[in-house]
Backbone as JSON, one array per atom type, in Angstrom:
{
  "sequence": "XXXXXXXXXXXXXXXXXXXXXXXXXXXXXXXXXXXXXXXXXXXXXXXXXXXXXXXXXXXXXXXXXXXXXXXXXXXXXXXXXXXXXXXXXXXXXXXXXXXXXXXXXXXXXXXXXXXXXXXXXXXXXXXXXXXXXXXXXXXXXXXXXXXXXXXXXXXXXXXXXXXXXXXXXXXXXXXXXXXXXXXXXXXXXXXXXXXXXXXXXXXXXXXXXXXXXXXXXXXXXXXXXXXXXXXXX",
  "N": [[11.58, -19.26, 3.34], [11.31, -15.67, 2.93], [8.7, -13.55, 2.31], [8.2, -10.73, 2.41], [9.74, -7.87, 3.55], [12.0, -5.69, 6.05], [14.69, -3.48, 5.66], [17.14, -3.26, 7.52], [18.39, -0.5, 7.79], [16.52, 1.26, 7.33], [14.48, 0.37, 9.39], [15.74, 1.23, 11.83], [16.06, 3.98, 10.89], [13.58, 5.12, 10.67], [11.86, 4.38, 13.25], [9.33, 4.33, 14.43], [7.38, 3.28, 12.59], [5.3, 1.02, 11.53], [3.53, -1.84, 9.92], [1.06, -4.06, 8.52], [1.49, -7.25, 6.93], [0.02, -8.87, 4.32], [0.12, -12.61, 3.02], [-1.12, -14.02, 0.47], [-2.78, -16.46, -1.4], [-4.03, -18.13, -4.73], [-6.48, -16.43, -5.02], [-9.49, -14.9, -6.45], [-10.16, -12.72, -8.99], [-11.85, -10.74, -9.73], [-14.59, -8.68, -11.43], [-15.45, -6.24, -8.9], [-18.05, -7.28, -6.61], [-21.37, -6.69, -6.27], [-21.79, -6.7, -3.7], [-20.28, -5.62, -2.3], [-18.98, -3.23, -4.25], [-21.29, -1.73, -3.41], [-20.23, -1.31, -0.42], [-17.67, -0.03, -0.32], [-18.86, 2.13, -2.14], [-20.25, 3.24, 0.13], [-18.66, 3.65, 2.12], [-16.77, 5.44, 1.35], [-18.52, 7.82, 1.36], [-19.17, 7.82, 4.18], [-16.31, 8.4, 5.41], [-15.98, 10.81, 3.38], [-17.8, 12.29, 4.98], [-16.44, 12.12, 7.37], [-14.0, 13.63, 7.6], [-14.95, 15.92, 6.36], [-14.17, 19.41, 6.32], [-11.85, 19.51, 7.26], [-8.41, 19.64, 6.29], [-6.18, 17.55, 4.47], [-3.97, 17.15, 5.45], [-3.76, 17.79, 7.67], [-4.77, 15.52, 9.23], [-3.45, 12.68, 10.99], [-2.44, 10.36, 10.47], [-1.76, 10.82, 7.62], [0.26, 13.34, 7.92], [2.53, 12.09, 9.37], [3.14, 10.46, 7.33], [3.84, 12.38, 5.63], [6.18, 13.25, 6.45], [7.58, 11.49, 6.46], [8.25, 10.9, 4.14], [9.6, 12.93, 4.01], [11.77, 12.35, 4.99], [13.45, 11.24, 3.34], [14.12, 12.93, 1.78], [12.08, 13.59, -0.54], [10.35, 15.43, -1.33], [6.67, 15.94, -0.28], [4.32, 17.25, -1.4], [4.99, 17.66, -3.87], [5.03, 14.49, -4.21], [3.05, 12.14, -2.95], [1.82, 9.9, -0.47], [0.23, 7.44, -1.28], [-1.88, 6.81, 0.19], [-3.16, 9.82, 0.54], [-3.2, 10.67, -1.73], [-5.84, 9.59, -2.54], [-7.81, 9.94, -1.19], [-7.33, 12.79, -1.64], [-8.21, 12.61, -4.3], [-10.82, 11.65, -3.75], [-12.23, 13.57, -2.04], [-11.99, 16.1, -3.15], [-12.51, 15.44, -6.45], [-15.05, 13.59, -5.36], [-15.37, 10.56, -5.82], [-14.38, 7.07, -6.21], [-13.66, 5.39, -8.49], [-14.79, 1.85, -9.19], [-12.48, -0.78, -9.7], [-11.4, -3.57, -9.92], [-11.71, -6.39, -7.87], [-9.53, -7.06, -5.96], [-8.48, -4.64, -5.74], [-10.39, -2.83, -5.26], [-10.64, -3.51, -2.38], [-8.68, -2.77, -1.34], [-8.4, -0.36, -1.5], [-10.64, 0.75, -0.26], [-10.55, -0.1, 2.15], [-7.97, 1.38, 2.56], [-8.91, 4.04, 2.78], [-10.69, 4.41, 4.78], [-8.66, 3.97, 6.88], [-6.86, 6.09, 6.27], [-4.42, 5.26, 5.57], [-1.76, 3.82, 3.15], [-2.32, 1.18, 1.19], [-1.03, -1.26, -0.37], [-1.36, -3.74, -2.37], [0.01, -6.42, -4.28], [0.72, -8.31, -6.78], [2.57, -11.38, -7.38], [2.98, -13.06, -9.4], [5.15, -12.11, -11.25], [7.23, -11.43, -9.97], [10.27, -11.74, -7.72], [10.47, -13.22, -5.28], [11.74, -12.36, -1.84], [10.03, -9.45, -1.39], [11.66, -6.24, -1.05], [11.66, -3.54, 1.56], [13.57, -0.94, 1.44], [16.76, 1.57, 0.79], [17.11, 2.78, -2.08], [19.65, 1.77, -4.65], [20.16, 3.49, -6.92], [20.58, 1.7, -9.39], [18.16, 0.11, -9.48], [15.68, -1.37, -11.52], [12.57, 0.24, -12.98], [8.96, 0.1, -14.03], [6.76, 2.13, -14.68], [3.3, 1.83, -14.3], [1.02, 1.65, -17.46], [3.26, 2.1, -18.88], [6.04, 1.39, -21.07], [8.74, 2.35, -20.44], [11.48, 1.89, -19.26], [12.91, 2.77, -16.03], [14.84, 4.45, -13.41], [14.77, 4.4, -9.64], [16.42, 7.26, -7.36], [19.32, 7.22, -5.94], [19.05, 6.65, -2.63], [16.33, 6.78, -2.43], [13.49, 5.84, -0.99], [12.29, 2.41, -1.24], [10.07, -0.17, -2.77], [11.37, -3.43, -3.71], [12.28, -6.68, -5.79], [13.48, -9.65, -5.72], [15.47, -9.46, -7.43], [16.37, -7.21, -7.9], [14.22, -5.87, -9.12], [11.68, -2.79, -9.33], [9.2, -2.37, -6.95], [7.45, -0.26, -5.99], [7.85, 2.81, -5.98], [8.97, 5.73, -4.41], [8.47, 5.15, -1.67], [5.58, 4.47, -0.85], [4.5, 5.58, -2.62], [3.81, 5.01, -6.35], [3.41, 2.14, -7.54], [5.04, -0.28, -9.36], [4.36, -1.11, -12.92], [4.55, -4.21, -13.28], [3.24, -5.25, -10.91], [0.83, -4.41, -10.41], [-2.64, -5.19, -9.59], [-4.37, -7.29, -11.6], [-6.86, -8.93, -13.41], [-6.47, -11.51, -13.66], [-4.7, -12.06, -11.64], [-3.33, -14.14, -8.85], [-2.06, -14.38, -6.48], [-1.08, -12.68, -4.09], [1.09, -10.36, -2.44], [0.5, -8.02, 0.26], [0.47, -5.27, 1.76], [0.21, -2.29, 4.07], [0.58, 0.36, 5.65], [2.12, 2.52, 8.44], [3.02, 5.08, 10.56], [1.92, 6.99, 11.99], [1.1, 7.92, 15.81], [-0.99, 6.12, 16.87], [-0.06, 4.14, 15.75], [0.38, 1.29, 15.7], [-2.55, 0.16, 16.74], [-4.21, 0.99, 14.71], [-3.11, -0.48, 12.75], [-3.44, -2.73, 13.52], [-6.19, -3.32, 13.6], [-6.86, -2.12, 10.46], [-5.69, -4.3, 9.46], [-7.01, -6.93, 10.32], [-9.64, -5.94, 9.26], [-8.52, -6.07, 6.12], [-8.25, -9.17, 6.17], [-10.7, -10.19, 6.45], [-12.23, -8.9, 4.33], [-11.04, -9.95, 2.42], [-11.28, -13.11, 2.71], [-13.94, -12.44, 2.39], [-14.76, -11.99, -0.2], [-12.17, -12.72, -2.48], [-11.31, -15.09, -1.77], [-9.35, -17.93, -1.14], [-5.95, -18.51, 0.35], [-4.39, -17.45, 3.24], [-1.83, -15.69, 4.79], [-0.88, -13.57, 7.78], [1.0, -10.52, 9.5], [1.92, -8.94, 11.79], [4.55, -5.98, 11.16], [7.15, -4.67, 12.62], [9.83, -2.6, 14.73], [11.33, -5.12, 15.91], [10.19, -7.39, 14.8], [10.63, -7.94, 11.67], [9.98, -9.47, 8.78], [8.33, -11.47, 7.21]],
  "CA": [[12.06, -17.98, 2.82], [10.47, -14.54, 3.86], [8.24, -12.53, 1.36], [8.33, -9.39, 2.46], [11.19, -7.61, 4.86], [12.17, -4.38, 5.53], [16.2, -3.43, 5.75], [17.57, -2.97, 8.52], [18.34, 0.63, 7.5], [14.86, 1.79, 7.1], [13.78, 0.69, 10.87], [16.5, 2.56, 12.48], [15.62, 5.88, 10.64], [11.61, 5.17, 11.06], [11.49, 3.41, 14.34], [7.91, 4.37, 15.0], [7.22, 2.03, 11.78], [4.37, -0.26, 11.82], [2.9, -2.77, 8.43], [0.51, -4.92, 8.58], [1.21, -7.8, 5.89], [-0.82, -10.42, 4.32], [0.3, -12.87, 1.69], [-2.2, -14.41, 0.14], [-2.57, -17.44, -2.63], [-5.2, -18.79, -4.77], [-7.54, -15.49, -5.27], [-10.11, -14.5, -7.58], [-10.0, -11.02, -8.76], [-13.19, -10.46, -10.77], [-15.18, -7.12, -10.86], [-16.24, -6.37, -7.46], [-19.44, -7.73, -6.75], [-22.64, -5.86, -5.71], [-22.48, -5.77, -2.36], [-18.88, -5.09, -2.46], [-19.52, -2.33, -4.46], [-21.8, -1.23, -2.39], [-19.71, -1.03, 0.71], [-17.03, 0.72, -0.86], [-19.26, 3.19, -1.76], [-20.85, 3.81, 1.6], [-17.46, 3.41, 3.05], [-15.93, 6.5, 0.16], [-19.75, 8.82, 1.43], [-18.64, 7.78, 5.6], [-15.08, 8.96, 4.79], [-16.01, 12.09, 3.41], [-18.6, 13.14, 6.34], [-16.49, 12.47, 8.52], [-13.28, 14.47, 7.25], [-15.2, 17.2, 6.29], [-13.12, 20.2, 5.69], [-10.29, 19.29, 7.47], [-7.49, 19.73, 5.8], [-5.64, 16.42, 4.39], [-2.48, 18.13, 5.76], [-4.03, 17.61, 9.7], [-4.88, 13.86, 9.14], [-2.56, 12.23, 11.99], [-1.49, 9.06, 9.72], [-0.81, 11.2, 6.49], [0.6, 14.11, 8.52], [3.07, 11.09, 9.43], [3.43, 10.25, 6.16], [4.61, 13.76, 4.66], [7.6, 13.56, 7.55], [8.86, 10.44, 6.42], [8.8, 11.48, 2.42], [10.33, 14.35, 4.02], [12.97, 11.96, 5.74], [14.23, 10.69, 2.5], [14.38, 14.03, 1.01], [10.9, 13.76, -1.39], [8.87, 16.61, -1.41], [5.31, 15.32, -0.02], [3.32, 17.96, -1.79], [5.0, 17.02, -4.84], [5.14, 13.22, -4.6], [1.97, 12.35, -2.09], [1.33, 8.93, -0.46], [-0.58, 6.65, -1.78], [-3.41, 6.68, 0.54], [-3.19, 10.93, 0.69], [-3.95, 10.83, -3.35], [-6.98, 8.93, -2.68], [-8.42, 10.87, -0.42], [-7.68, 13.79, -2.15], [-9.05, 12.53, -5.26], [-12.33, 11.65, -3.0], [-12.51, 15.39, -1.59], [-12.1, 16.68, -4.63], [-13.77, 14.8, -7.02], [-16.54, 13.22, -4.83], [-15.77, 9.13, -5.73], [-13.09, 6.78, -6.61], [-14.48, 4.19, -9.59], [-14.33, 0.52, -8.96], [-10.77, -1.21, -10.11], [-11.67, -4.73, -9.16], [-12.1, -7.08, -6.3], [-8.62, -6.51, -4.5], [-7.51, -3.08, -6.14], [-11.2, -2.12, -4.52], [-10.37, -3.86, -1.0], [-7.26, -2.42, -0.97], [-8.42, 0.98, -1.28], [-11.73, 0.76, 1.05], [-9.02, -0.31, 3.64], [-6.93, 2.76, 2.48], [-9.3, 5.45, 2.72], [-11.01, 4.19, 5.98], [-7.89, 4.15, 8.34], [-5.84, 7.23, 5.8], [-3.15, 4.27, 5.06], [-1.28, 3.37, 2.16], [-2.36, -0.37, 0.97], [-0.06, -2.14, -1.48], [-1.7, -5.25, -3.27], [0.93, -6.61, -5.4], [0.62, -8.86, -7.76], [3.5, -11.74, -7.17], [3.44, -13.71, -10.44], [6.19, -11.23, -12.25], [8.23, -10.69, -8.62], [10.68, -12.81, -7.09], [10.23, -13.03, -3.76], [11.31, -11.45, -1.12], [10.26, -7.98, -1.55], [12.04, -5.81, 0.37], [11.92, -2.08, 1.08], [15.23, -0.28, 1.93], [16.94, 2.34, 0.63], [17.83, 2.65, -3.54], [21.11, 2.59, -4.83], [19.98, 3.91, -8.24], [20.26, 1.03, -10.42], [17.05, -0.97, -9.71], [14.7, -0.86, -13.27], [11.21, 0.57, -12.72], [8.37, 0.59, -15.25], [5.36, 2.71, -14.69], [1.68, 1.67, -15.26], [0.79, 2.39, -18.92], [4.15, 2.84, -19.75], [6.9, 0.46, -21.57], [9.92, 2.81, -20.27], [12.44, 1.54, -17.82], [13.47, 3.86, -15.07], [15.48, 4.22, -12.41], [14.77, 5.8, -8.89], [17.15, 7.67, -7.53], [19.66, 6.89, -5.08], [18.95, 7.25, -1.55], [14.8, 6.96, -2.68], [13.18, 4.46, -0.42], [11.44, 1.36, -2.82], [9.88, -1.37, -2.56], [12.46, -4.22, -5.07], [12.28, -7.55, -5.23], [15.1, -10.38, -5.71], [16.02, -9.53, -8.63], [16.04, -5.54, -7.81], [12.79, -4.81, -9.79], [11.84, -1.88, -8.39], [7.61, -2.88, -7.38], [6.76, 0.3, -5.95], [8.69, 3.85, -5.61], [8.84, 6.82, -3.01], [8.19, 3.82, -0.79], [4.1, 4.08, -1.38], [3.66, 6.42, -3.88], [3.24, 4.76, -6.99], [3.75, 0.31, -7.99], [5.09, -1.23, -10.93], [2.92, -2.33, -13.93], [4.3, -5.49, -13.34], [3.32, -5.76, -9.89], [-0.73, -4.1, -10.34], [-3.9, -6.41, -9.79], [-4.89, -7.64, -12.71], [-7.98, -9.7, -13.95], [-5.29, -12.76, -13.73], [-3.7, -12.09, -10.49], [-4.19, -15.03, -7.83], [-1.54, -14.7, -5.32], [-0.9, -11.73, -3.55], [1.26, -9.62, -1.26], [-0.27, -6.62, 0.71], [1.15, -4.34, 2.99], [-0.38, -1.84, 4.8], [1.95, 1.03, 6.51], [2.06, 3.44, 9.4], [3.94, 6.04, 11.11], [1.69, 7.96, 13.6], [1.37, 7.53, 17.36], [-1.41, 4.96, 16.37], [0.15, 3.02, 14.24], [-0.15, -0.45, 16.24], [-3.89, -0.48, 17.09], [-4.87, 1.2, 13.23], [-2.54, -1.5, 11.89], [-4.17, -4.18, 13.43], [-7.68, -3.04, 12.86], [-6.65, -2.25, 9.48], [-5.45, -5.54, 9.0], [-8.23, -7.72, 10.53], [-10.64, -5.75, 8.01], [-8.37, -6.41, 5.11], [-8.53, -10.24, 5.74], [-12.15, -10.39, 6.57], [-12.62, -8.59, 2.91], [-10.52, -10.86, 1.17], [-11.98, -14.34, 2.44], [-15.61, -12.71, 2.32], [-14.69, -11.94, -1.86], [-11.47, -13.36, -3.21], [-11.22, -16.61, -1.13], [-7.81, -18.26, -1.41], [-5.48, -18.83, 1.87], [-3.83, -16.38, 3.91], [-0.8, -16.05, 6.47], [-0.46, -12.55, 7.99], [1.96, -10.49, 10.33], [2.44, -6.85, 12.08], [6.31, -6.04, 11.45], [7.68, -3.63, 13.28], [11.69, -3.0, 14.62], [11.25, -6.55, 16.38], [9.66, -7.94, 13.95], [11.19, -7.62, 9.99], [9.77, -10.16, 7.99], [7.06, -12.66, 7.09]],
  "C": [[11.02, -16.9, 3.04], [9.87, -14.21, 2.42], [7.95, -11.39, 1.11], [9.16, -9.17, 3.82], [11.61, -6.1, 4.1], [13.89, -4.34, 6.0], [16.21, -2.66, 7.01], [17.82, -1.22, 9.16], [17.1, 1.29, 7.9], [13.62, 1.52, 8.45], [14.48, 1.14, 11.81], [16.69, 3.49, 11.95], [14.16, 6.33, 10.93], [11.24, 4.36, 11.73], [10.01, 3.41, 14.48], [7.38, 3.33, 13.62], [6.3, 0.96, 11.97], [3.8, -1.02, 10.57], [2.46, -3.82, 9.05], [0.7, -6.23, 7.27], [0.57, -9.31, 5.4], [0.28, -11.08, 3.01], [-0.24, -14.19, 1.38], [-2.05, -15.24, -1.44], [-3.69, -18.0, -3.03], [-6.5, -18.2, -4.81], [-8.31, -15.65, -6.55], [-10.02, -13.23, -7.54], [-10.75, -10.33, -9.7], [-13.68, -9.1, -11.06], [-16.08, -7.31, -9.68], [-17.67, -6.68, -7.71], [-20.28, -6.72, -6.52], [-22.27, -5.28, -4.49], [-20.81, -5.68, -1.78], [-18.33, -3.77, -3.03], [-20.08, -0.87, -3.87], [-21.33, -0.46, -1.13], [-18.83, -0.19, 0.65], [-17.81, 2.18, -1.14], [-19.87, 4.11, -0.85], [-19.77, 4.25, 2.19], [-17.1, 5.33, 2.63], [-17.52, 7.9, 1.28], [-19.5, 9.02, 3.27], [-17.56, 8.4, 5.71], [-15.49, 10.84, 4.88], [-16.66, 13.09, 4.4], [-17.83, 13.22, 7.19], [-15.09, 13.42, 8.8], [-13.64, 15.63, 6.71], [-14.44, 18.24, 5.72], [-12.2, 20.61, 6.11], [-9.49, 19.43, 6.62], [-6.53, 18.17, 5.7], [-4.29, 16.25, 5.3], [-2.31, 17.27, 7.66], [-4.78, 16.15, 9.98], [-3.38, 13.26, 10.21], [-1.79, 11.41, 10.97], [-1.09, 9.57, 8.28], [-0.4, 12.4, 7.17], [2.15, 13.45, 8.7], [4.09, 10.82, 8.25], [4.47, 10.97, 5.17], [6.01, 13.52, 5.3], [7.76, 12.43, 7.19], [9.01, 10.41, 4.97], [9.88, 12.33, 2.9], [11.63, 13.86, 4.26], [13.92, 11.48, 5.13], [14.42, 11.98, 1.21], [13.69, 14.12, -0.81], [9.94, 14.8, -0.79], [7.07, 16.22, -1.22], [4.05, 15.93, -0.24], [3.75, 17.67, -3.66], [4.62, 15.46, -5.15], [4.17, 12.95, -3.27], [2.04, 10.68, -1.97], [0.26, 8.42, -0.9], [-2.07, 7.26, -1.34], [-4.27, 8.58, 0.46], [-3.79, 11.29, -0.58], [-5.34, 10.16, -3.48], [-7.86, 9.63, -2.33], [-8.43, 12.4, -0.85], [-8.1, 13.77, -3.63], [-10.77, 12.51, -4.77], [-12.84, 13.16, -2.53], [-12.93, 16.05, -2.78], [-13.22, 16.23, -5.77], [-14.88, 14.19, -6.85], [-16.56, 11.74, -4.95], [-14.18, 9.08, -5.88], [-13.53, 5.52, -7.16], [-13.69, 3.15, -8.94], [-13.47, 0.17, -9.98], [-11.8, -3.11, -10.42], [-11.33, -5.4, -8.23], [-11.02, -6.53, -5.41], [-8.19, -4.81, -4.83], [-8.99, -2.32, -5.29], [-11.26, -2.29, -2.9], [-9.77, -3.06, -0.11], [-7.3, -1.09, -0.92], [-9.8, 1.73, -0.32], [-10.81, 0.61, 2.12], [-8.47, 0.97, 3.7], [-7.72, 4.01, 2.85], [-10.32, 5.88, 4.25], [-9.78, 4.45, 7.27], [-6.72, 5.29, 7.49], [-4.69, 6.35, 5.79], [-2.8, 4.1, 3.97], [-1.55, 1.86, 2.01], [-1.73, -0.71, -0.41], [-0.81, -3.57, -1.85], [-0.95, -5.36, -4.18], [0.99, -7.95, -5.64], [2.3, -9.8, -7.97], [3.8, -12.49, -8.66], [5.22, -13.34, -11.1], [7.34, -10.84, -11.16], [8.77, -12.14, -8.37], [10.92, -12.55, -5.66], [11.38, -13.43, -3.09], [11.14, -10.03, -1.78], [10.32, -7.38, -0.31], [12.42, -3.89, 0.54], [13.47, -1.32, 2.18], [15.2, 0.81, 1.05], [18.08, 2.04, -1.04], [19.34, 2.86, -3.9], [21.36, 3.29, -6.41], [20.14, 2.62, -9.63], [19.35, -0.08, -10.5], [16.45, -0.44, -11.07], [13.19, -0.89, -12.16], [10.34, 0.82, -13.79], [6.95, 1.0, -14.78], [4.09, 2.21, -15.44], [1.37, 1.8, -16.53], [1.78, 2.68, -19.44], [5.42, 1.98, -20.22], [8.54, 1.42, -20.91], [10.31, 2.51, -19.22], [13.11, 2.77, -17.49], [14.14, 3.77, -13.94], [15.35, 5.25, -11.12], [15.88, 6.15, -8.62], [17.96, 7.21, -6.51], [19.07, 8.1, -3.75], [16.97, 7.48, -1.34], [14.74, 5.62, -1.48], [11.9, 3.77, -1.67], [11.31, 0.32, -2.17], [10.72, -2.25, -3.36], [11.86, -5.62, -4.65], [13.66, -8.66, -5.63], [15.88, -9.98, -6.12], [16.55, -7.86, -8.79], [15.01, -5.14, -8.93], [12.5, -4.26, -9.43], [9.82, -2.51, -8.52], [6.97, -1.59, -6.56], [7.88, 2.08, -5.68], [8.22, 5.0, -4.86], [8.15, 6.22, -1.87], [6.74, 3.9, -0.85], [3.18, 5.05, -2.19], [3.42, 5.93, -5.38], [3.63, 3.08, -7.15], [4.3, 0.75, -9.67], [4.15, -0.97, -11.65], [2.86, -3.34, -13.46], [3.98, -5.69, -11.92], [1.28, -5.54, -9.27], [-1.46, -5.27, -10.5], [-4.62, -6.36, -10.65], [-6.4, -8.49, -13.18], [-7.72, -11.19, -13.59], [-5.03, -13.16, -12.15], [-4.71, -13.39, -9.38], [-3.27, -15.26, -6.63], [-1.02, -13.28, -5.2], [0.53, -11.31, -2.5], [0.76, -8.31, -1.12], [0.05, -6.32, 1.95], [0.26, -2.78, 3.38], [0.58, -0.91, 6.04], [1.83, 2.25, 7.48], [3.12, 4.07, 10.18], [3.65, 6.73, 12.36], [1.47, 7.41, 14.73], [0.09, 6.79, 17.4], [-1.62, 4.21, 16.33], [-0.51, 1.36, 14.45], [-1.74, -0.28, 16.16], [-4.56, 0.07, 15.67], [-4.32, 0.48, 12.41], [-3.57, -2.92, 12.21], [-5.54, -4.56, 12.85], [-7.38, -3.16, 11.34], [-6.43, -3.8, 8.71], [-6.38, -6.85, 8.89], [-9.48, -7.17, 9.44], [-10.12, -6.27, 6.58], [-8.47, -7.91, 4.89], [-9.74, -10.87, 6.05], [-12.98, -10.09, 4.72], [-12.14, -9.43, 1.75], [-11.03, -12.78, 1.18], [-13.36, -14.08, 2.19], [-15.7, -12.64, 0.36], [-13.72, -12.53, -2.56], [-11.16, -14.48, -2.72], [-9.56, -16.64, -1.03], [-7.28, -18.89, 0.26], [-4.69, -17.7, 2.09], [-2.48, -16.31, 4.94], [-1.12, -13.83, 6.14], [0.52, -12.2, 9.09], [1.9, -8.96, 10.62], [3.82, -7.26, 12.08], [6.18, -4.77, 12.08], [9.37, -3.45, 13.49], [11.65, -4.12, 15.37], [11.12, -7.99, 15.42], [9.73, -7.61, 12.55], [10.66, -8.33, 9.16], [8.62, -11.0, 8.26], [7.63, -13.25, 6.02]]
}
């Protein structure tokens, strides 16, 4: 059975489409170590030198990004990819505090190649998760927050068997139940692209994220580039 897959829908409207995904069993997910730490913050101080005062806007892979919020009719100055809020928290505010082990992997990855990285947290999911296009009655519960919600139709989401919704405006914000926890020991992580690219910053991207995860959370691994050929792992 697959554990992540994208609908059929959703790679004939965003052919150019590329994800790297791992899924991963058997982690630790501690507070980053030292020299984990470390790297992250060199990584966050490399980053900012070398974006300068570009404009987030003229970034190729969130440039990308905005035009396919845009393609599902989300406002991408209102509702911002994942990896675009990172980076403009880093500009702005100057860091981005350690999470732990994978929530810090997952966003050294993100802020190095301007990608969206998804680490999600499978315990509470029934697998497959699969992103397509909402029909308004999946349940969604925000971080910090006990209220069930619903996106809207026609939103793109991550869901999983059961239609839980595990991440909405396809990588703008996760679940609660799907965040890396203290607990968490089996993973999925996706990794997503749009610009002209995508393939050779997916793969890179990808080969760093499972170099970071056997050099700190151990465990076992399968990975996969999907693309429109390729739908599932």
């Amino acid at each position: 059975m697959a554990s992540f897959r994208y609908d059929a829908r959703i790679l004939e409207n965003y052919p150019s489409l590329v994800a790297g995904i791992i899924v991963a069993r058997g982690l630790s997910n501690p507070p980053s170590p030292p020299d984990l730490q470390n790297a992250y913050l060199a990584e966050q101080a490399a980053v900012k030198a070398r974006i300068g005062a570009t404009p987030l806007s003229e970034l190729p892979s969130l440039s990308a990004w905005r035009r396919a919020f845009s393609g599902f009719g989300v406002s991408p100055t209102r509702y911002r990819s994942a990896a675009e809020a990172l980076l403009r928290r880093l500009t702005k505010k100057g860091d981005i505090p350690c999470i732990n082990t994978l929530v810090d992997i997952g966003n050294l990855v993100s802020i190095r190649y301007g990608l969206p990285v998804a680490v999600m947290d499978t315990q509470q999911i029934a697998l497959p998760i699969t992103v397509h296009y909402s029909d308004g009655s999946e349940a969604y519960t925000e971080l910090r927050s006990a209220e069930v919600m619903h996106p809207a139709p026609g939103e793109v989401i991550f869901s999983d068997a059961t239609q839980m919704v595990v991440a909405r405006r396809w990588c703008w914000r996760q679940s609660f139940t799907s965040a890396a926890q203290a607990t968490t020991a089996d993973v999925v992580i996706a990794i997503e692209a749009h610009h002209a690219a995508a393939q050779p910053d997916i793969e890179r991207a990808l080969a760093d994220l499972l170099s970071l995860l056997s050099a700190h959370a151990g465990g076992e691994h399968e990975s996969a580039v999907l693309n429109s050929e390729n739908t599932a792992i």
